[in-house]
N, C-alpha and C positions, 0 to 999 in steps of 0.2 A: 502269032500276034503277041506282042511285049506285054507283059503285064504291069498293071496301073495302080497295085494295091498295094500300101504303106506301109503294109507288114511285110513285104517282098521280103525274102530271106537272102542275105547277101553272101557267096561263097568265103568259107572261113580261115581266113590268113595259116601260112603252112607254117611244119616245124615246130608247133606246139605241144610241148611232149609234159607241159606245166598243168597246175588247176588254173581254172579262168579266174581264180580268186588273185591265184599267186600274179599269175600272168599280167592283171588287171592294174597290180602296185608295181611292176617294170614296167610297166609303158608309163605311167606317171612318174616313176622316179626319173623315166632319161627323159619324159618331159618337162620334167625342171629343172634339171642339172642341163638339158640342152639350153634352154630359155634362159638360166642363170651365165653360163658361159658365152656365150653370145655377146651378152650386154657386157662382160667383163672381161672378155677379151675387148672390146672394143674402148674401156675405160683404161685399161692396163697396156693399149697401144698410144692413148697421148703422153703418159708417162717416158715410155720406151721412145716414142720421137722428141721430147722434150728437149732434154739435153744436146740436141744436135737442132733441131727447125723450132726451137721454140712452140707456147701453147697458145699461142695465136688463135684466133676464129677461121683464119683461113685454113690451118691446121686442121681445126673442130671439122669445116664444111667438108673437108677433103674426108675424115674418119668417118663421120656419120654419113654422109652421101654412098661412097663405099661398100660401110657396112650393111646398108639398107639395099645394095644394087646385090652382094653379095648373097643377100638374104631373101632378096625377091629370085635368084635365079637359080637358092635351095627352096622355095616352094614348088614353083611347077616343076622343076625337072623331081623332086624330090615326089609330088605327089604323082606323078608319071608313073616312075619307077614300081614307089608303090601298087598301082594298079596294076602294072605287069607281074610283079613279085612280089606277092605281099605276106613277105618273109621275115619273120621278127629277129632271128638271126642276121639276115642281110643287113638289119637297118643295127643293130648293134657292133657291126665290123663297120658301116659308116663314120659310128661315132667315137668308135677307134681307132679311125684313121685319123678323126678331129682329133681327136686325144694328140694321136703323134703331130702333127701336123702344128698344132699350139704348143706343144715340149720344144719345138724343133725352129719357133720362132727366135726365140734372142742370142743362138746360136747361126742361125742365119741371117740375118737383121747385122751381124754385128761387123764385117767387111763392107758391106754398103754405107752404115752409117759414119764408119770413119772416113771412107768416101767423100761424105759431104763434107766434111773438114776442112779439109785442102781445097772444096769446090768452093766455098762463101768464102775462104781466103783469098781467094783466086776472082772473086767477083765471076766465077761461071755458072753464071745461071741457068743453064742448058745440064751441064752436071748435076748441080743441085736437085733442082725440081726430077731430075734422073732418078735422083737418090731417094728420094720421095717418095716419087713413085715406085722404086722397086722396092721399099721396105711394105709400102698400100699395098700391093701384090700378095706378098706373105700371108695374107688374112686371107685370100680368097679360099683358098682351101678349106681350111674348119670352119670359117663364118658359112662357106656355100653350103656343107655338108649339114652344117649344126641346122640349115635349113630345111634339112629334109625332114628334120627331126618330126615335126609338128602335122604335116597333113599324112605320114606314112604312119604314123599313131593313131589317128583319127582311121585313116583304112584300119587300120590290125583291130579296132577296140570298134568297130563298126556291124553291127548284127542285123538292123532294120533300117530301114528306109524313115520311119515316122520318131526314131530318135538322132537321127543326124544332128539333125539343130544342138540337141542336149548334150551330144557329145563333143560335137565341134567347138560349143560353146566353153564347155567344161576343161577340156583341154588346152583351147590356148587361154584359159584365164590361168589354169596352172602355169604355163610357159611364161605368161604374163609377170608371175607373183615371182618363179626364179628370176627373170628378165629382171625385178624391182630388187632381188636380192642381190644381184650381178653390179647394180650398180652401187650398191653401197660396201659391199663386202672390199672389193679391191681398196677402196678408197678409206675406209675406218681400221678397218683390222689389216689385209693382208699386204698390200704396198709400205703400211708406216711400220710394218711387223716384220717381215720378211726381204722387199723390195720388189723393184718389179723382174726381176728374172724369175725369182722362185714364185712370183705369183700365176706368172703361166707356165709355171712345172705343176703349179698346187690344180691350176684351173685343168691341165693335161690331165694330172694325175686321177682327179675327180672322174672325166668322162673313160679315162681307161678303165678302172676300180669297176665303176659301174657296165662298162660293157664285157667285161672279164667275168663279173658277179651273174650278170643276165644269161651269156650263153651259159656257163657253170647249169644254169637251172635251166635252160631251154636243151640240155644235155650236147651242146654241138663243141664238144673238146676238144675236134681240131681247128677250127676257131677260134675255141678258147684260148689253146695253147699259144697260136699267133698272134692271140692281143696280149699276153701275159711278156712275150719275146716285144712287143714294140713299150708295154708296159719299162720293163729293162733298157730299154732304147734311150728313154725319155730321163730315166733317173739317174744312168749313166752320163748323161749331157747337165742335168742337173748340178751334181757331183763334178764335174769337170767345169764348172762354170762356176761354181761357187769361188766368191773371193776375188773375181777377176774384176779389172775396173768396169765400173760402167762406161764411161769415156774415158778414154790417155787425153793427161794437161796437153793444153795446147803452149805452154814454156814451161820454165821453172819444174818444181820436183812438188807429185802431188804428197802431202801432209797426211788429208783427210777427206774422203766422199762420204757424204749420204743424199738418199733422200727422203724429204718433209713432206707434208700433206701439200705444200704449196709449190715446191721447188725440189731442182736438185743443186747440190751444193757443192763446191771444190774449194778446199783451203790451199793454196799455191804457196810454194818457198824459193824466193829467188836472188840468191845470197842472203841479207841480210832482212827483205823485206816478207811480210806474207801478205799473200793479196787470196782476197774474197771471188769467187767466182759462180756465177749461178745459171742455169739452164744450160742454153744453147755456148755458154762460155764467150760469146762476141763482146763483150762489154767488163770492164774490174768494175767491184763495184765496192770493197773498201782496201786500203793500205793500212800497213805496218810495219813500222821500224823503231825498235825502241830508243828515244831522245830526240829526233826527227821532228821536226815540227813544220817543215814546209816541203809537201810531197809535188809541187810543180803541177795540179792541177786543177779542176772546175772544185775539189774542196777547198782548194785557199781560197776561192775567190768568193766563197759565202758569206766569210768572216771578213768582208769591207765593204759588201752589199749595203750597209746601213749611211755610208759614206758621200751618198747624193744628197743627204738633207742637209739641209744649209747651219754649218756652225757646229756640225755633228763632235762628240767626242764619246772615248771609247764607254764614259761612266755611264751613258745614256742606255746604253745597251743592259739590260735588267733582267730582259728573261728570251726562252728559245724555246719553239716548238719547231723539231725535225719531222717530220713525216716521209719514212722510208727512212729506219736507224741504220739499216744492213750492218754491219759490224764496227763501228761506230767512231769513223775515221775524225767526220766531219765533229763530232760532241767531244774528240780529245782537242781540235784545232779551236775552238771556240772556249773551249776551258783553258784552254796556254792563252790566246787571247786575250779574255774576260777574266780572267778569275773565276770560280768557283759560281758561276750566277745558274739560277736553276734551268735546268733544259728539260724537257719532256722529250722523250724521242719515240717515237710512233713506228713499229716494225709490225707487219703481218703476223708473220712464219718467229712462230719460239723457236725453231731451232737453229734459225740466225743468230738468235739472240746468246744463244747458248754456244755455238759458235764463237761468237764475238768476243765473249768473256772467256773463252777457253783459250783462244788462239790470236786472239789482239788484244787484249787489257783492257778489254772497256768494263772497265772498272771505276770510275771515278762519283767517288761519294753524291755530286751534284745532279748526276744523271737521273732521272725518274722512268723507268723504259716503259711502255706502255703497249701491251703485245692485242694490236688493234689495226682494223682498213681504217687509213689516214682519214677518209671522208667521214665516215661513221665517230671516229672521235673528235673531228669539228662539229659537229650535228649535237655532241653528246656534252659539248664540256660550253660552260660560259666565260673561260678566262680570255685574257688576251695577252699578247708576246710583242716585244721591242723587233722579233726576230722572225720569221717562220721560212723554214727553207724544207723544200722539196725535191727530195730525191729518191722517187718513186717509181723513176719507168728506168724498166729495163731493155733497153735496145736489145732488137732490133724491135721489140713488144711492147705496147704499154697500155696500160690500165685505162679505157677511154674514160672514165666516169672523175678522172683527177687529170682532165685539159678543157675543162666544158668551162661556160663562162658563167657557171651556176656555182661550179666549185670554186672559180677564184672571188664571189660573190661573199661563200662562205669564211673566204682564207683574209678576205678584206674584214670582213665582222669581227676577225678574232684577235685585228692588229692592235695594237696601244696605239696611240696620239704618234705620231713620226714613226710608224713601224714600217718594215719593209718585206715586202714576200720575195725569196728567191729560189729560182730554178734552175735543175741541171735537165737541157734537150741537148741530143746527138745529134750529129749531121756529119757531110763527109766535107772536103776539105773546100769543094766549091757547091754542092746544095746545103742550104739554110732553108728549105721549106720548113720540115717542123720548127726548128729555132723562130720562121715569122708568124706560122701560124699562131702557136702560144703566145708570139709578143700580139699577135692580133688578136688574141681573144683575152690575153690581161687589159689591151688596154681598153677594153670593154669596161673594165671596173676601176681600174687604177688610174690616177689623171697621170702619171708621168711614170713609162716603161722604157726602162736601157738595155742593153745585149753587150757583154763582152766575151769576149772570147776565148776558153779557156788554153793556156800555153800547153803546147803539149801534146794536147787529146783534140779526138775528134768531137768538141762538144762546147757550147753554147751557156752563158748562164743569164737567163731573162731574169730581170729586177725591175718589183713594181714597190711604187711607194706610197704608203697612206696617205699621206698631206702632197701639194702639190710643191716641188721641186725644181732642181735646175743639176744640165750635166756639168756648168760652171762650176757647180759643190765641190767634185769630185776631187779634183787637182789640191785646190787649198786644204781642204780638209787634210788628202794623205800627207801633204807638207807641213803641217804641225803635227804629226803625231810624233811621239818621242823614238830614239831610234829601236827597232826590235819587230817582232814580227808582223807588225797587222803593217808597218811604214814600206816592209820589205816585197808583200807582195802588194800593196798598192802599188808601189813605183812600177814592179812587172808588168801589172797591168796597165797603166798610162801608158810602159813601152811598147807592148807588145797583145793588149787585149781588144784593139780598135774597137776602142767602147762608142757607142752610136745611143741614141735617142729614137726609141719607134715612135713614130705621130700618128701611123694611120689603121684604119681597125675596118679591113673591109667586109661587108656582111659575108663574102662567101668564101671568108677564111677565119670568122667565127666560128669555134665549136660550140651546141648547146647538148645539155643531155637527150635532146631530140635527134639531133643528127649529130657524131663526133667520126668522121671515117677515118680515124688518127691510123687504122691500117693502109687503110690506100695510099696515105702520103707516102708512109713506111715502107712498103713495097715497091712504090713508084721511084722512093729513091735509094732503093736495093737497085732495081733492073736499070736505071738511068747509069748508077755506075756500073755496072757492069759492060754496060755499052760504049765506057768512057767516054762519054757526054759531060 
């Protein structure tokens, strides 16, 4: 007959050749260096997919889903195991197998993800989400393993029956507390310090260290020796990876990569110009040529945005708030314009900004840069602008909390007497969803919203106006300006921007900060072209 008493004494995990003292801080240190790598491997893989799928939420749901399925399928097999062997050495060759297994990701990862390249050039979305998925793959290994971490700790450190509770509890709140360290360490210190290749060589190197340190004292050196030889594996790949790009430009000759807490970054050279490049690379997001003043796209077209109001002229125009500087194409085209009139420009990511002044000249005395979320410095300042133009989303991604009709609520508050909000949205050469959705949810606020089209590019620039207006302005206006550049691409656009008036604003093409599904558009009109729809 079993017995029923809480002090039952539970056979004692083998291979223990330790004091139960020493023993007792190895099973807590790989329970937090397990529990810290977990989380940070899985923070250090949006990173490593950034550049290529963007950091999308569908992105998020895919890592975190994943890493949780990963992670539920290291508990039970992992406390299995344990039961069968409950070998404190076995469970330290596990987690040097994660050790290698995270070394061995950006080294493998890196053929797939050029991969996707050529697939989203391609509109093959069968390749793509291919690509995706074989990089998700990668993780299953050290995320499954790093699962076993936690209930074969609880077996080894387990002696009675009537302290399970304390000890199970005990331990995963350790795993817990590395878990909360996982998620901040990549993100403050080790990605803006190192980047992310060497962060999961750093994350490798940690669970090897530790599992090389453990057998060492659990006396199993031929064990040891084999994690010390995968040890060498990992920092050899290291070493051989160091230096190498994160992504090859997709044109032009790359300058300069990093990346920032926010992004990754590409300065491109292509003859004479340098273009700004950031994430996934699908979208420029500034130019530069020095004396150039008319680059042929949705930036010329900001600086005549104010041109719907009736009688308009250039002196009218006093001041400018940009939200979304990126390198600061649009605040030299508005300065050749205006003259020297003061601009605030609104950037996230300081290392755009530092960028921008390195490798484009945005330099100009008038500029006020303000390294801030666009939303958060409407909220925060009380002035108001002749001007405010938005170029904030980065295709194929964009920030849902700057398309809601709460923010262009706020962008209308901060307009002067005849000001105008203007936007740049992507689209492909025959979907204009987001291009109507936006015009449907400005013209929730603005009595009179236009869409012209920028020459060139695949991209749309919505314009709403403070005072009510007429697209009759547009024409007279650009015919009296003097001849020079604001006359030059007005004309472009009368020829060739099929400028239109939105009238209608239907509710279920409203964003609010309740519901904005600016991804689903996104996606919808990713896979519609690909289908050549």
């Amino acid at each position: 007959m079993a017995s029923t008493s809480s002090d039952l004494e539970l056979e004692k995990p083998a291979n223990i050749a330790v004091s139960s003292r020493l023993f007792h801080w190895l099973v807590l240190l790989i329970v937090f260096i397990g529990g810290m790598s977990s989380i940070a491997i899985e923070i250090t893989a949006s990173r490593l997919l950034g550049p290529y799928f963007g950091t999308s939420t569908f992105i998020w749901a895919n890592l975190i889903g994943l890493t949780l399925l990963y992670l539920s399928i290291g508990y039970y097999y992992g406390g299995r195991i344990a039961d069968r062997w409950p070998n404190a050495s076995l469970l330290l060759i596990f987690t040097a197998i994660a050790g290698l297994s995270t070394g061995m990701i950006p080294v493998l990862s890196r053929p797939i993800l050029e991969r996707s390249l050529s697939a989203f050039a391609n509109y093959s979305v069968g390749a793509f989400y291919g690509s995706l998925v074989g990089v998700l793959l990668l993780f299953a290994v050290p995320v499954t393993l790093l699962g076993f971490v936690s209930p074969y700790a609880i077996r080894l450190s387990l002696n009675r029956v009537n302290a399970a509770g304390n000890t199970a509890g005990s331990l995963y709140a350790l795993s817990t507390v590395g878990s909360i360290a996982g998620s901040f360490l990549p993100v403050l210190l080790l990605i803006p310090s190192f980047g992310t290749y060497w962060t999961f060589y750093l994350i490798a190197l940690a669970l090897l260290v530790a599992s090389i340190l453990g057998l060492i004292l659990l006396h199993a050196h031929r064990a040891g020796l084999g994690a010390v030889v995968l040890l060498a594996v990992v920092l050899a790949f290291a070493f051989y990876t160091d230096g190498r790009l994160i992504r090859p430009p997709q044109f032009g000759t790359l300058i300069h990569e990093e990346e920032s807490e926010y992004n990754y970054i590409q300065v491109l050279k292509q003859g004479n110009v340098t273009i700004l490049e950031l994430n996934d690379g699908h979208a420029v997001h500034s130019m530069y040529e020095p004396g150039r003043k008319i680059y042929g796209g949705y930036w010329d077209d900001f600086s005549i945005a104010p041109y719907f109001n009736a009688e308009q002229q250039p002196s009218d125009v006093k001041n400018v708030a940009l939200i979304g500087l990126a390198a600061g194409t649009m605040a030299q085209q508005l300065t050749e314009a205006y003259g020297p009139i003061p601009i605030d420009g609104v950037e996230i990511d300081p290392n755009i900004v530092k960028v921008g002044r390195e490798y484009f000249d945005m330099n100009e005395p008038n500029l006020n840069v303000i390294v801030q979320d666009g939303r958060y410095f409407l909220r925060t300042s009380d002035k108001q602008y002749s001007l405010i133009g938005i170029d904030a989303y980065q295709q194929p991604y964009i920030p849902f909390h700057l398309t809601t009709k709460e923010f262009f609520q706020e962008v209308y508050n901060h307009l002067a007497p005849n000001g105008v909000a203007v936007l740049n949205a992507g689209r492909t050469d025959t979907d204009y969803r987001l291009v109507n959705v936006i015009a449907s949810t400005m013209k929730t606020v603005f009595p009179n919203v236009y869409i012209l089209d920028a020459e060139g590019y695949a991209n749309s620039v919505v314009i709403g106006t403070r005072e009510p207006t007429s697209i009759a302005n547009f024409a007279p206006n650009i015919d009296r300006l003097e001849p020079g550049m604001l006359k030059q691409i007005g004309q472009i656009s009368l020829q060739s921007g099929n400028i239109r008036e939105w009238t209608t604003s239907d509710p279920q093409w409203v964003f609010t900060d309740d519901k904005a599904p600016v991804e689903r558009v996104i996606n919808s009109i990713i896979v519609d072209a690909a289908r050549g729809e």
